[in-house]
C-alpha positions as CSV (number, residue, x, y, z in Angstrom):
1,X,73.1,136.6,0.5
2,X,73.1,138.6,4.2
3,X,71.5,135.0,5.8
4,X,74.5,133.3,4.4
5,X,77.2,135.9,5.1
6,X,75.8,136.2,8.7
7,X,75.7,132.1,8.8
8,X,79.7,132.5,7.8
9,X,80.2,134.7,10.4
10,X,78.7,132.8,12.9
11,X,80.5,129.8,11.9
12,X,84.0,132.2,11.9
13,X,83.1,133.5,15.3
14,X,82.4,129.7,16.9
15,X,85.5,128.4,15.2
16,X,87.2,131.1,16.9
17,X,85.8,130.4,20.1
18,X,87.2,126.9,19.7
19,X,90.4,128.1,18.5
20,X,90.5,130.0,21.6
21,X,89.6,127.4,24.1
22,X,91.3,124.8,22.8
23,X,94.7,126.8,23.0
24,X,94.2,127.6,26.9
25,X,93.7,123.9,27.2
26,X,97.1,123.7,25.7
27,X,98.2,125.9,27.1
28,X,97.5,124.7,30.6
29,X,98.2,120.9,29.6
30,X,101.7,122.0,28.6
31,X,102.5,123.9,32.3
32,X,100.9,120.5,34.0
33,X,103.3,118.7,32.4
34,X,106.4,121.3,32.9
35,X,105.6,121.0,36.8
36,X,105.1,116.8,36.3
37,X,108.4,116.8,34.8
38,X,110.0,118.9,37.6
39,X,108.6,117.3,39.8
40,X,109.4,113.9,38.5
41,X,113.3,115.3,38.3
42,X,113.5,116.7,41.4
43,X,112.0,113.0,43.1
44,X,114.7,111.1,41.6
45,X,117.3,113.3,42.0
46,X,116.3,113.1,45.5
47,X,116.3,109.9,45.4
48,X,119.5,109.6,43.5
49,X,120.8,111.6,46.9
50,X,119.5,109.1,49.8
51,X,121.0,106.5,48.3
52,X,124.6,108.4,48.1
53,X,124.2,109.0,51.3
54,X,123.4,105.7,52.7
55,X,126.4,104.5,50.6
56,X,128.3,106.8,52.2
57,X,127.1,105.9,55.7
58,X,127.2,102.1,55.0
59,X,130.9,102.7,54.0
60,X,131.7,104.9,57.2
61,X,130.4,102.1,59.1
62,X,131.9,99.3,57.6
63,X,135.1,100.5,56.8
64,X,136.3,103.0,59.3
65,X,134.2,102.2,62.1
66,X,135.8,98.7,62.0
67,X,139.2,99.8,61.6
68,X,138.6,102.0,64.7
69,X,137.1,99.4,67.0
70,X,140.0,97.1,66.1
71,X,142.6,99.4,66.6
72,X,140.6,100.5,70.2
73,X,140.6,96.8,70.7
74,X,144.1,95.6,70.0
75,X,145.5,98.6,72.1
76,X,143.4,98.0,75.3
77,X,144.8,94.5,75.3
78,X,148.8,95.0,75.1
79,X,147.8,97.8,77.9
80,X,147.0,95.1,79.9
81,X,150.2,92.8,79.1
82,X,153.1,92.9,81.7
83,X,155.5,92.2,79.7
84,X,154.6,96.0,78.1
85,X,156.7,98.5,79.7
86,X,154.7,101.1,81.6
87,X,155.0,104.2,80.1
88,X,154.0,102.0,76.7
89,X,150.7,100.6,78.7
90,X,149.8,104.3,79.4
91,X,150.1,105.6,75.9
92,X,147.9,102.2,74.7
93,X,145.6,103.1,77.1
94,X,145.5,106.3,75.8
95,X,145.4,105.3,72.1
96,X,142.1,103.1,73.2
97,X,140.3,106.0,74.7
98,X,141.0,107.9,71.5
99,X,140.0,105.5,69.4
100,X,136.5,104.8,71.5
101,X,136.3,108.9,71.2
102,X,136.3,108.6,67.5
103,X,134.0,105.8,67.2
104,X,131.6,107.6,69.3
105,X,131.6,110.8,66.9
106,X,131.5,108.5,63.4
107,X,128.3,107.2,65.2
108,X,127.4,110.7,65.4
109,X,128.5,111.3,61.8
110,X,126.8,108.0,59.9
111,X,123.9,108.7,62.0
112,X,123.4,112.5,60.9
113,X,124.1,111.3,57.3
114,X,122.1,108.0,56.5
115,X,118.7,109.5,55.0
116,X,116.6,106.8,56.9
117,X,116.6,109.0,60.0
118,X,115.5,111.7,58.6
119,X,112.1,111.6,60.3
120,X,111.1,112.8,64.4
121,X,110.9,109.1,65.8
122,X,114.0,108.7,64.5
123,X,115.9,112.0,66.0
124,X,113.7,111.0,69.2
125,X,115.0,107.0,69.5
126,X,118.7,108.6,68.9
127,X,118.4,111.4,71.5
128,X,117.3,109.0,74.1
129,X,120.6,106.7,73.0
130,X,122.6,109.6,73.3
131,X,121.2,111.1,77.2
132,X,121.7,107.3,78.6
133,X,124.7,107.3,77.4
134,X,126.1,110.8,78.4
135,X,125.3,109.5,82.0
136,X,126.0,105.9,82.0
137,X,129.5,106.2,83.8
138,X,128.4,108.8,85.9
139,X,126.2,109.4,88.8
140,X,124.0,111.2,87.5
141,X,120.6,109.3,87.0
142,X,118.7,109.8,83.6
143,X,115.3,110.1,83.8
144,X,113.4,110.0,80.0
145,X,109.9,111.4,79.1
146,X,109.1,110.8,75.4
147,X,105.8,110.6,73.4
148,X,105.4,107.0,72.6
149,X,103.8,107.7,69.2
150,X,105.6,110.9,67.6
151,X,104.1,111.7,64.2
152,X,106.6,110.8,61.2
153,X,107.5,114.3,60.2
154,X,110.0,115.2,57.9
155,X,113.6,117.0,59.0
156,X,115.9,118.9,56.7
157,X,119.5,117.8,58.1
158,X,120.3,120.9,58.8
159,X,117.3,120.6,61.5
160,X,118.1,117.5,63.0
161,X,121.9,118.4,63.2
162,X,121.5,121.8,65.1
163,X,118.4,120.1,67.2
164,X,121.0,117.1,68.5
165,X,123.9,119.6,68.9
166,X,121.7,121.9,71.4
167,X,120.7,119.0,73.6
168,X,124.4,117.7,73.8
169,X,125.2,120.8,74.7
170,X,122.5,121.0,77.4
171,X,123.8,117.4,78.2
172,X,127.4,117.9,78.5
173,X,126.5,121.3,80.5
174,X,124.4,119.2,83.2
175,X,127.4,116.2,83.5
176,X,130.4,118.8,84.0
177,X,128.9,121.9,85.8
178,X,125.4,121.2,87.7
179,X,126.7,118.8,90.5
180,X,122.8,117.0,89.8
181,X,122.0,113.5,91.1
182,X,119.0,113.5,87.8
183,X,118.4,114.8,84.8
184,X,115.5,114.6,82.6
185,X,115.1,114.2,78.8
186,X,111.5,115.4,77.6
187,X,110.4,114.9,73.9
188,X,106.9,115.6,73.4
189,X,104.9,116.9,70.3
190,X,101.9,119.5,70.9
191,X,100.0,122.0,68.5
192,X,101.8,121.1,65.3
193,X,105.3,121.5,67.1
194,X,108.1,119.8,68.5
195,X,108.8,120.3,72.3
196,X,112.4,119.0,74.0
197,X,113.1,119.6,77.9
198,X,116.4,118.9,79.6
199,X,116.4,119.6,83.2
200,X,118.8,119.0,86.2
201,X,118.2,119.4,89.6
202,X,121.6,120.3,90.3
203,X,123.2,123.5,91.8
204,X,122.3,126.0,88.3
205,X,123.8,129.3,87.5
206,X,123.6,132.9,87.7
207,X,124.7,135.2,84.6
208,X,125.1,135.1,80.8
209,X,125.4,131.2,80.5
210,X,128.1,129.0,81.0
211,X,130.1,128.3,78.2
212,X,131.5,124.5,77.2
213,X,133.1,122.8,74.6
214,X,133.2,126.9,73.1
215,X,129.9,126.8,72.9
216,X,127.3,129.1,75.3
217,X,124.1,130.0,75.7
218,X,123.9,132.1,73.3
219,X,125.0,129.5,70.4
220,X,122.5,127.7,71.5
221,X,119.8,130.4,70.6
222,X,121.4,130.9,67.7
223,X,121.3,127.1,66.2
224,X,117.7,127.1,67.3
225,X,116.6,130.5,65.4
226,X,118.5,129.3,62.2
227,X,115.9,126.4,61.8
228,X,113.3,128.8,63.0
229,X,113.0,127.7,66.6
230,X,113.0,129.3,70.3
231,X,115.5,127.9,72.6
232,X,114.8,129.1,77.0
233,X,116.6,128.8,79.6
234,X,115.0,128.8,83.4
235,X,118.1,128.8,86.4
236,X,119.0,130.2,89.0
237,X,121.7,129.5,92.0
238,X,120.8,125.9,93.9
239,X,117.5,125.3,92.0
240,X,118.5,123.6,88.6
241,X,118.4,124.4,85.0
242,X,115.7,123.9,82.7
243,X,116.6,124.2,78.5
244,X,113.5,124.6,76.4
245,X,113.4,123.7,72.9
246,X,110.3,124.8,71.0
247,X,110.5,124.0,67.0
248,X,107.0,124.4,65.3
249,X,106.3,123.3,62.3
250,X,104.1,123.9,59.1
């Protein structure tokens, strides 16, 4: 009677054991799938939201981009007729440099929103566009230094928007107040981080910063610690200005 009672036991005690295991397995089965299923949810909603966006970029560009190069066209044109009066040429004129104004900053716009530049080459290839074109009509001579082969990392928006307003700004700062004859564009990648240079050799500053377009120095230290980046700047009176953009990442 005690061998078979004891041989019940054992069998209770394994069965429990079983019991036991197979509920962590379960258990653990059912979180793998919770996190499958977020994760599944989260990929297509993102994907749901690059393709919105490249909608709305394709539309920018299609629609409103063309109604803004015809209308930059078809002014520039009767500014040039003679049988315009004058003070109408000069407002046409006018209306055509508006409109090229505008079709420069919805390039800006579809640009920051279309989800296929949402990598470093990408934010690379456009800053280059941008710095030959800053000093294409001027004298200032553009000089570009970029890693050929830039690893394809990821940017939030928020990164790549701050990242091309800061070098703008440096831009805009060397084409209105340095008096320079070059200005270099450096992009490089070292150590897991993302390095940008813009330097002048024109006549620099001494003080705070100068401040254009309302935006200074300083905001330009701020943009770069909001997406957890270091922003320097090297000047002093007749020796240039040198911006430093330093952006690790993970």
């Amino acid at each position: 009677t005690l061998t078979v009672i004891g041989g019940m036991v054992f069998v209770i005690l394994v069965a429990l054991v079983w019991i036991t295991l197979l509920h962590r397995q379960v258990e653990e089965r059912t979180l793998q799938l919770t996190s499958e299923i977020k994760s599944r949810e989260q990929a297509e909603s993102q994907r749901a939201l690059e393709a919105e966006r490249a909608r709305i970029a394709q539309d920018l560009h299609d629609d409103l981009g063309a109604t803004l190069t015809e209308i930059r066209f078809l002014s520039a044109v009767k500014s040039r007729d003679s049988l315009v009066p004058q003070a109408t040429r000069s407002q046409l004129r006018e209306v055509s440099e508006k409109s090229r104004q505008m079709v420069s900053s919805l390039d800006e716009i579809v640009w920051a929103v279309n989800p296929a530049n949402d990598f470093l080459p990408s934010l690379a290839s456009y800053l280059r566009h941008v710095a030959e074109e800053f000093f294409r009509t001027t004298e200032v001579r553009c000089r570009l230094d970029v890693d050929e082969s830039l690893p394809s990392v990821a940017l939030t928006s928020e990164m790549r928007h701050n990242l091309y307003l800061v070098v703008r700004e440096a831009l805009n700062n060397i084409a209105k107040h340095s008096q320079a004859t070059e200005a270099w564009l450096r992009i490089h990648w070292k150590d897991q981080s993302l390095h940008i240079v813009v330097e002048d050799n024109g006549s620099g500053f001494a003080g705070s910063g100068i401040v254009s377009s309302g935006n200074g120095l300083p905001n330009m230290h701020r943009r770069l610690e909001k997406i957890g980046g270091r922003f320097e700047c090297d000047t002093r009176p007749g020796s240039g200005t040198v911006c430093r953009i330093h952006l690790p990442f993970k």
